[in-house]
C-alpha positions in Angstrom: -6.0 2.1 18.1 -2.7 1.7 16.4 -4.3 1.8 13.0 -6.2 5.2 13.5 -3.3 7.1 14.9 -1.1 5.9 11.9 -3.8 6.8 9.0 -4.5 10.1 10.9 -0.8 11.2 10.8 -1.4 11.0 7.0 1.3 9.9 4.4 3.3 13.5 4.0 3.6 13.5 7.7 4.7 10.3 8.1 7.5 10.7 5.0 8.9 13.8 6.8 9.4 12.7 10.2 10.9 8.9 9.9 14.6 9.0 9.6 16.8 8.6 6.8 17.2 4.7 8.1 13.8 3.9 7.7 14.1 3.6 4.1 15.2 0.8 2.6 15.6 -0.4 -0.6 12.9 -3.9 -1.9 12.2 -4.9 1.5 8.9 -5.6 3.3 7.8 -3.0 5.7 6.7 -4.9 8.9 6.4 -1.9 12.0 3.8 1.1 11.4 5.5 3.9 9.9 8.2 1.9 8.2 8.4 3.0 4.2 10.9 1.1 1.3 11.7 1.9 -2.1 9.8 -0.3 -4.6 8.9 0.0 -7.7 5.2 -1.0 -9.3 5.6 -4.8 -11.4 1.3 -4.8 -12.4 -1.3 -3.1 -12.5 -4.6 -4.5 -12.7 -8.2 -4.0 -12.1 -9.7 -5.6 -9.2 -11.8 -8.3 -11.1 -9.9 -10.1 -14.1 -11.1 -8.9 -17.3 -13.5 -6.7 -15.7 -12.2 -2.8 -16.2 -14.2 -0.7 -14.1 -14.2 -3.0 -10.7 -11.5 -1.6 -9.2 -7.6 -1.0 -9.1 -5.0 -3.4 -8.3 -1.2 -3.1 -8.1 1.7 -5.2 -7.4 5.0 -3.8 -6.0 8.4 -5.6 -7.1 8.3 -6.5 -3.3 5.6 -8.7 -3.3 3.2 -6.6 -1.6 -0.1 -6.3 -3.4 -2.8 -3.8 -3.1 -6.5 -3.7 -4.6 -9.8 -1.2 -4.2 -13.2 -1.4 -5.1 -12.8 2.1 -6.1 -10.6 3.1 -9.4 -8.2 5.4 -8.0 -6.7 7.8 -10.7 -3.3 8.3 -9.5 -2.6 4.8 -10.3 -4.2 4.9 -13.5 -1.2 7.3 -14.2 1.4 5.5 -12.9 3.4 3.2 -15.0 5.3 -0.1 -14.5 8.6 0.4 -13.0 7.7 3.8 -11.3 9.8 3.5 -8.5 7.6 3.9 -5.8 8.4 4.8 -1.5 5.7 2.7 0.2 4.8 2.7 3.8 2.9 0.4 6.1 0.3 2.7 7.7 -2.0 0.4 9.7 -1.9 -3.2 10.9 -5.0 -5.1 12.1 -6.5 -6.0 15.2 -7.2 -9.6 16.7 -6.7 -11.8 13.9 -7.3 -15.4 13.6 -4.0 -17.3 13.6 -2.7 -17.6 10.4 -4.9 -14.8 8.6 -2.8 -11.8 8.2 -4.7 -9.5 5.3 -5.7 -6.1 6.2 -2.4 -4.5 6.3 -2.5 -0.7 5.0 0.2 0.4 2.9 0.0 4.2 1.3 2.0 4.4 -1.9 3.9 7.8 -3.6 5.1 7.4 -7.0 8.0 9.3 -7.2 7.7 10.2 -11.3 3.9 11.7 -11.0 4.4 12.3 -7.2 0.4 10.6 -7.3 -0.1 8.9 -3.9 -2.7 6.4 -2.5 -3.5 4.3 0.0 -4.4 0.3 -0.5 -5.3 -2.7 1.7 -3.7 -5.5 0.9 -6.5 -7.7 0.7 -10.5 -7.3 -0.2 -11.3 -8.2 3.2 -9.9 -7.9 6.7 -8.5 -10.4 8.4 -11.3 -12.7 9.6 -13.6 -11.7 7.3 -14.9 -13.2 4.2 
């Protein structure tokens, strides 16, 4: 339930109504809502060495985020765009230890592009 009221408040929402504390600089976001200031380290496509299978980024934070779907705003975006990225959406019931499916939407603050990634291919508990 969590995860649906945080994607429906949508990322523009969300970046106008946390407070100016909320932001902080390399860090992980851990609590819905929560946004830092990154910046991107790679891009990738989903597959290795196979173009049109997707997009993948990494943030200078560690926090990684891949599609099956290319999605153009980060073709744009370059390495070391400093980027504000928010945890939107957490999973439900999760096996102990399995902790993908997180939900992070991204804003690149040169092109002003934004997206949204899981961290992961799969949920957690799935394949």
């Amino acid at each position: 339930m969590k995860r649906l009221v945080a994607v429906a408040l949508g990322l523009s929402a969300l970046l106008t109504t946390l407070p100016a504390p909320a932001l902080a600089a390399g860090k992980v976001p851990t609590k819905v809502g929560q946004c830092v200031q990154t910046t991107i380290k790679e891009k990738f496509s989903r597959l290795e060495g196979v173009p049109d299978s997707g997009s993948g980024i990494e943030y200078a934070n560690g926090i990684i985020g891949v599609s099956y779907d290319i999605i153009k705003p980060i073709t744009k975006a370059k390495v070391g765009d400093k980027i504000t990225l928010c945890l939107t959406g957490l999973p439900d019931d999760c096996p102990p230890g399995d902790d993908r499916g997180k939900t992070y939407s991204a804003v690149d603050l040169r092109t002003k592009g934004t997206w949204e990634l899981p961290d992961a291919e799969h949920m957690c508990g799935g394949a």
